[in-house]
SEPA-679101 format. One record per residue (C-alpha): x, y, z. Coordinates in pm, 1 decimal. Layout:
# residues N
(atom (X,Y,Z));
...
# end
This chain:
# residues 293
(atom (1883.6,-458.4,3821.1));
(atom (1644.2,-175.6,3789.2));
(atom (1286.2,-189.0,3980.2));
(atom (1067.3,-250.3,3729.4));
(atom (692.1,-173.3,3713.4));
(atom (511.0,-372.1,3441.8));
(atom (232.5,-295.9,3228.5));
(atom (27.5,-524.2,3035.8));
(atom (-163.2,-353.1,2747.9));
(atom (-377.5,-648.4,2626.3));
(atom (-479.6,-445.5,2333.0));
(atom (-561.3,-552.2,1972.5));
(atom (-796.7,-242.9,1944.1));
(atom (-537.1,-88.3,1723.9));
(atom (-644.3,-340.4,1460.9));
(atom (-1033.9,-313.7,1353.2));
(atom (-961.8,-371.7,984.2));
(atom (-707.9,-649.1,811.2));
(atom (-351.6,-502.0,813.3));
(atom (-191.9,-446.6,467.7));
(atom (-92.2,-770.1,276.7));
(atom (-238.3,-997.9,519.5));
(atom (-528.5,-1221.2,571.2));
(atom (-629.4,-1235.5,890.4));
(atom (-717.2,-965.8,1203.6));
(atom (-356.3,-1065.1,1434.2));
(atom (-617.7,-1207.1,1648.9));
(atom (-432.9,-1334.3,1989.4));
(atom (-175.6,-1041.0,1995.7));
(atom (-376.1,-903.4,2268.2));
(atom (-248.7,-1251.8,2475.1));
(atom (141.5,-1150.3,2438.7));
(atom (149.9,-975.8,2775.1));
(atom (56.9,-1314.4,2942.0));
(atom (255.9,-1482.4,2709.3));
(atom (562.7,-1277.5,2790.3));
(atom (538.1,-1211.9,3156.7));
(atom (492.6,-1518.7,3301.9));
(atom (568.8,-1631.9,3654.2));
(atom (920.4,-1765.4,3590.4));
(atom (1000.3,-1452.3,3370.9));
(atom (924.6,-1228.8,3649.1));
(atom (1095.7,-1393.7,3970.0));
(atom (1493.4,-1272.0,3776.4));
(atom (1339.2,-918.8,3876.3));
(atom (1453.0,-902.2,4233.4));
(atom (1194.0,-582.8,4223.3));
(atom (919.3,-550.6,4048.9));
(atom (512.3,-494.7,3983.0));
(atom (241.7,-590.0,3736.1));
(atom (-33.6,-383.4,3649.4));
(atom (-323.7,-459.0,3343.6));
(atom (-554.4,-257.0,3137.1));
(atom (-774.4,-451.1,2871.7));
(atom (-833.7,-226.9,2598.3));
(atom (-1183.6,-306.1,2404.9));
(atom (-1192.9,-565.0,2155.1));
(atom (-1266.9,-473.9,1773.2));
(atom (-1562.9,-711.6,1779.4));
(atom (-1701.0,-507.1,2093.0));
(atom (-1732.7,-181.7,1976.2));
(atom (-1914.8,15.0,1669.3));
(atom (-1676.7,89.8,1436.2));
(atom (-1895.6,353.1,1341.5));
(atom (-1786.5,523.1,1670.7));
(atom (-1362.2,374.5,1634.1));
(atom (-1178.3,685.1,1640.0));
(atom (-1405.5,829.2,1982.0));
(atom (-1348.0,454.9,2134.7));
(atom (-979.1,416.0,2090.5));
(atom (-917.6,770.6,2183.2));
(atom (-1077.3,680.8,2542.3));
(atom (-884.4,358.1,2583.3));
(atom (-605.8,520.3,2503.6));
(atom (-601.0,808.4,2731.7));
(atom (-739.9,581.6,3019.2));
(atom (-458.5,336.7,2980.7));
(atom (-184.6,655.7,3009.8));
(atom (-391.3,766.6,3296.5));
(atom (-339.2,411.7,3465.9));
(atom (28.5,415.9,3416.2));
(atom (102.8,753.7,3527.2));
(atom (-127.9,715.0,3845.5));
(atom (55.8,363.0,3949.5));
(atom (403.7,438.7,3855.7));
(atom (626.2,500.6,4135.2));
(atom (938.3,756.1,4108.0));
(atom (1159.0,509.8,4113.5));
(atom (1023.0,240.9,3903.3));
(atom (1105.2,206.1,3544.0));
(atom (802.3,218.0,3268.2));
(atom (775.7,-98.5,3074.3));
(atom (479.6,-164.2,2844.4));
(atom (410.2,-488.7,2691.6));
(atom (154.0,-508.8,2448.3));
(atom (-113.9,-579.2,2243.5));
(atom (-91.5,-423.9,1929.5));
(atom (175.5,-173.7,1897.5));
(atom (-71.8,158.5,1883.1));
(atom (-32.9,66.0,2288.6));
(atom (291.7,314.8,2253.0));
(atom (72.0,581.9,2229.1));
(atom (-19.8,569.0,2560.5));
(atom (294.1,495.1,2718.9));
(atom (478.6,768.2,2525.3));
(atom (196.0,1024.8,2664.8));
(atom (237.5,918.9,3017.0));
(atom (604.0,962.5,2968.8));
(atom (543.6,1353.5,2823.5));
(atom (293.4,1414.2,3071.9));
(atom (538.3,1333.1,3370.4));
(atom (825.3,1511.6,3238.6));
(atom (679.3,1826.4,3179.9));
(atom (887.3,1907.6,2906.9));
(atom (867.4,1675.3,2547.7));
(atom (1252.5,1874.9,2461.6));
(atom (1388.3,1659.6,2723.4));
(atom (1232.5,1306.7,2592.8));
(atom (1462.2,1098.8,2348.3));
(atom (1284.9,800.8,2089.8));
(atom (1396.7,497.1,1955.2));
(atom (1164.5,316.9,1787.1));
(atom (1265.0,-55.5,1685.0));
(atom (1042.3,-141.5,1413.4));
(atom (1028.0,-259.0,1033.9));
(atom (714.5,18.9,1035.9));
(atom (694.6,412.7,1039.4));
(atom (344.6,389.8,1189.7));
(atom (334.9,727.3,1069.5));
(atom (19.8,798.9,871.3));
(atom (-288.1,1060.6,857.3));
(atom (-588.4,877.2,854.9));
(atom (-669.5,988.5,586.6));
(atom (-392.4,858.1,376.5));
(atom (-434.2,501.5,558.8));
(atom (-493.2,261.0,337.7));
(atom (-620.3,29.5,590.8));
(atom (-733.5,287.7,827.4));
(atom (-633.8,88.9,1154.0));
(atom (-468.9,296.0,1436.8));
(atom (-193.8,93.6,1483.9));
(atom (-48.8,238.5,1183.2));
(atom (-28.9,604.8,1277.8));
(atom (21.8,610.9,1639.6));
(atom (310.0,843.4,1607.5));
(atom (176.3,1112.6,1382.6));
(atom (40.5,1317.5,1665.2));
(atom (387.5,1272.9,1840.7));
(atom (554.0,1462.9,1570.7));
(atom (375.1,1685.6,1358.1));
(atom (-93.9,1823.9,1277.1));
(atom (-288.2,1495.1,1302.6));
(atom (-569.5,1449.1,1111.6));
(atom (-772.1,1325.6,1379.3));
(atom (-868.4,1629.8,1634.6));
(atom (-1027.8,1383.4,1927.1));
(atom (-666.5,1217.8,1938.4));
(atom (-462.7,1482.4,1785.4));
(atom (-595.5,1722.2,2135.3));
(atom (-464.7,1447.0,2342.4));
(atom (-67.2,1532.2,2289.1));
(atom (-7.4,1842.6,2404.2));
(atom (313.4,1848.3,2322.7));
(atom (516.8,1719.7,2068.7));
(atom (863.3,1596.1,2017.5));
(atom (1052.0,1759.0,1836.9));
(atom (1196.7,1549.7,1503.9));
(atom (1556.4,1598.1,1607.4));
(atom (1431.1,1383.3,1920.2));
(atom (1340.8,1040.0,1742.0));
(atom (1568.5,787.7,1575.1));
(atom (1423.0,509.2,1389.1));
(atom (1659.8,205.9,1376.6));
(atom (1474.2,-86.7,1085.6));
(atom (1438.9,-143.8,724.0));
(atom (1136.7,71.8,677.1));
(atom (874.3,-19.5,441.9));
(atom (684.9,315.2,427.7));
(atom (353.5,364.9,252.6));
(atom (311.9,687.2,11.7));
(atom (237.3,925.6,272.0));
(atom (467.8,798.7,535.8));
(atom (747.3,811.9,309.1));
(atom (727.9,1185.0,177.6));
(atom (660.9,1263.8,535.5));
(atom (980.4,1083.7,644.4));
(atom (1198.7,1270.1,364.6));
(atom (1026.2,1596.0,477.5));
(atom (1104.3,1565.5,792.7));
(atom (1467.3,1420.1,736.4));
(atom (1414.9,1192.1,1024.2));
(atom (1717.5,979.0,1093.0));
(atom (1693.0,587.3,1066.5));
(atom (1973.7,347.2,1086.7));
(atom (1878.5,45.9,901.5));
(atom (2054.9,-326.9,889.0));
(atom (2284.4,-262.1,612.0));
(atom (2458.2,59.0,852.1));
(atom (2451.0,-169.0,1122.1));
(atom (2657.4,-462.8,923.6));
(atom (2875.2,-249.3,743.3));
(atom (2952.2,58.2,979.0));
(atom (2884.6,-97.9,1311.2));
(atom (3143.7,95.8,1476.9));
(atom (2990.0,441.6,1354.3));
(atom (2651.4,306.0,1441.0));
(atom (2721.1,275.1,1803.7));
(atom (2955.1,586.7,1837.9));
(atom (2608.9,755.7,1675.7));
(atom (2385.4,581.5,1915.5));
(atom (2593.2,668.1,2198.7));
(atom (2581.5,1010.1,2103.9));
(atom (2227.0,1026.8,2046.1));
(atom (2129.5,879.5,2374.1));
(atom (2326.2,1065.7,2550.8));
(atom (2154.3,1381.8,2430.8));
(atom (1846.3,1356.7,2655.0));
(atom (1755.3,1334.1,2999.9));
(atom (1488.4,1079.9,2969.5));
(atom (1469.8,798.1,2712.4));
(atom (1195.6,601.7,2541.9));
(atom (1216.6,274.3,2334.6));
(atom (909.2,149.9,2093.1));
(atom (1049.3,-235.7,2020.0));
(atom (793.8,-391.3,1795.4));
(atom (925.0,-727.9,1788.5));
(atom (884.9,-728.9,1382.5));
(atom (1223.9,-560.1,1373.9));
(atom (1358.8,-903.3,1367.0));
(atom (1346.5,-1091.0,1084.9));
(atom (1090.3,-1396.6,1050.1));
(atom (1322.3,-1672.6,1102.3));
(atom (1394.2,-1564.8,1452.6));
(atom (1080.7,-1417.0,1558.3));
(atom (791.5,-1586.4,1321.6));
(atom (490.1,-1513.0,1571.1));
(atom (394.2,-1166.4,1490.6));
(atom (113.9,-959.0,1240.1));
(atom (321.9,-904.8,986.0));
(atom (686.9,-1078.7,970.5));
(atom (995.9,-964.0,827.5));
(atom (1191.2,-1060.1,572.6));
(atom (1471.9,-843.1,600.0));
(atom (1480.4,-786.7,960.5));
(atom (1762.2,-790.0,1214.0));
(atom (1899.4,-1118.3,1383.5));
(atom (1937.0,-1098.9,1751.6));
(atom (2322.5,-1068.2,1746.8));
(atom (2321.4,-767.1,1519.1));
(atom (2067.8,-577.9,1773.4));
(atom (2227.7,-655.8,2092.9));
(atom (2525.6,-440.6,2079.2));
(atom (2255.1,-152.6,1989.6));
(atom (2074.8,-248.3,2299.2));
(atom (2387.4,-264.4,2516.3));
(atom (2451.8,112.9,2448.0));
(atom (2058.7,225.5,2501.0));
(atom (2034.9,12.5,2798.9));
(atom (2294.9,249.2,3002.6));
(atom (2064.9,541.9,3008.0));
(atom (1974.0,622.0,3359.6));
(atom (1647.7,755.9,3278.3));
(atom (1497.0,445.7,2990.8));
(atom (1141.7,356.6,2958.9));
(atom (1009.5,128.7,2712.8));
(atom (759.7,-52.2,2558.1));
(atom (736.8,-401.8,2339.7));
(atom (444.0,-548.6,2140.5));
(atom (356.8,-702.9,1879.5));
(atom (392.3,-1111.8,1985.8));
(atom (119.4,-1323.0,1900.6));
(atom (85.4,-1688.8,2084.2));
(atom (-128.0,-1805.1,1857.1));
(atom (121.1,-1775.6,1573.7));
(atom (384.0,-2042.5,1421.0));
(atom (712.3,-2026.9,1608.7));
(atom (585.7,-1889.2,1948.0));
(atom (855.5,-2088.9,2178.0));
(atom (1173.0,-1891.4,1985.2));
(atom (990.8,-1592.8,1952.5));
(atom (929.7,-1546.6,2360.6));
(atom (1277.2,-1659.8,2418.9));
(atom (1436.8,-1394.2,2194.3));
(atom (1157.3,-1167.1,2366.6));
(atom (1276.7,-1240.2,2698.3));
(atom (1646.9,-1177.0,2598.4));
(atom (1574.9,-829.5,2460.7));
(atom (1414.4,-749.1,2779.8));
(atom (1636.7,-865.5,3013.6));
(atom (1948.8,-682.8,2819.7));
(atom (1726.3,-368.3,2869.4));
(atom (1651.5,-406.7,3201.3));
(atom (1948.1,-565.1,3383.0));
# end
């Protein structure tokens, strides 16, 4: 079992306005580190070490001044990580809103020297791919990965990545529901996504692909927002899915990331306070120990 060095991102900073389609602010998600890591979680990790940052609350800041606050938290947090890490601990990240990837993706880049050598998976029924200025709700946590991969609209967070992967680097694996901009930006790009349907009907090639693809890159990061699954599995989330994956149909895809030598990953998105908590952190906790065992 790998030496693993937690980090709870008790963020819901990433969410200052309501996210599309819903009605309420995904107030709690900023409790799913507690929720997830607890004590009896933690002891079937022979090796491993917790560390916290608590990113500003919405109702703390001026929203007037969002972009200059989250751009701080943000860069402190990856400044935490990469100044507690050890060599030989693995980077895990549980969040908080999912714009917590941001940081942990930096830290990676930062450390490695060299973005070329960096491989992404990114788990997720989202792109989280828009400018700002083609939000239409304007909430971070839905454009985290812009700067990652191509001009960012936003210079105070856009100056933070220094380097970017390049597109041939990511692989998004989800039914994507894309808004305008995301989507021309995904066919522009001709970033590669495997979605449920390849999974069910060309498993085989899907893994032999996977395989491939991981195998590509010296160091390895997953994004795994937990609304991948679909919402009669995991229910406690911001925004459920309806056509998401079931746990069985995932963990052979997990089986084949989980043998890179070099992973890191993060996983966000569970809220406590919502409907179906009790499956949702068990499905949680089998994810992450399949990754990390």
């Amino acid at each position: 079992m790998l030496k693993v060095h937690f980090y709870k991102a008790q963020c819901r900073l990433g969410i200052i306005y309501h996210p599309i389609h819903q009605k309420d602010f995904n107030i709690g998600v900023e409790d799913g580190p507690d929720a997830i890591l607890t004590n009896s979680f933690l002891k079937k990790f022979k090796e491993n070490r917790t560390s916290e940052f608590n990113f500003l609350k919405p109702e703390e800041i001026d929203r007037n001044n969002y972009l200059n606050i989250i751009a701080e938290n943000l860069e402190s947090f990856k400044n935490l990580i990469n100044k507690t890490l050890k060599a030989n601990e693995t980077q895990v990240v549980i969040g908080g809103d999912n714009s917590v990837t941001f940081s942990s993706l930096l830290a990676l880049i930062e450390r490695v020297g060299d973005a070329k050598k960096i491989g992404y998976i990114q788990l997720d029924s989202h792109g989280e791919m828009n400018l700002y200025k083609s939000s239409p709700t304007k909430n971070f946590h839905g454009m985290y990965m812009r700067p990652f991969l191509d001009s960012f609209d936003v210079p105070i967070i856009s100056n933070l990545v220094t380097q970017k992967l390049p597109l041939k680097n990511t692989l998004f694996i989800g039914d994507q529901e894309l808004d305008e901009e995301e989507s021309i930006f995904f066919k522009k790009s001709k970033l590669k996504n495997i979605n449920r349907k390849n999974v069910l009907e060309d498993r085989k090639i899907v893994l032999e692909y996977l395989k491939k693809f991981t195998s590509s890159f010296e160091y390895l990061h997953v994004n795994f927002d937990v609304d991948a699954f679909n919402k009669k599995g995991v229910q406690a989330t911001g925004i459920p899915s309806g056509n998401g994956f079931k746990l069985k149909e995932l963990i052979p895809l997990i089986e084949v990331v989980s043998k890179h030598p070099r992973l890191s990953l993060d996983l966000s998105e569970v809220n406590p306070r919502k409907i179906g908590i009790d499956k949702t952190i068990r499905i949680v906790h089998e994810v992450l120990l399949r990754f990390l065992s």
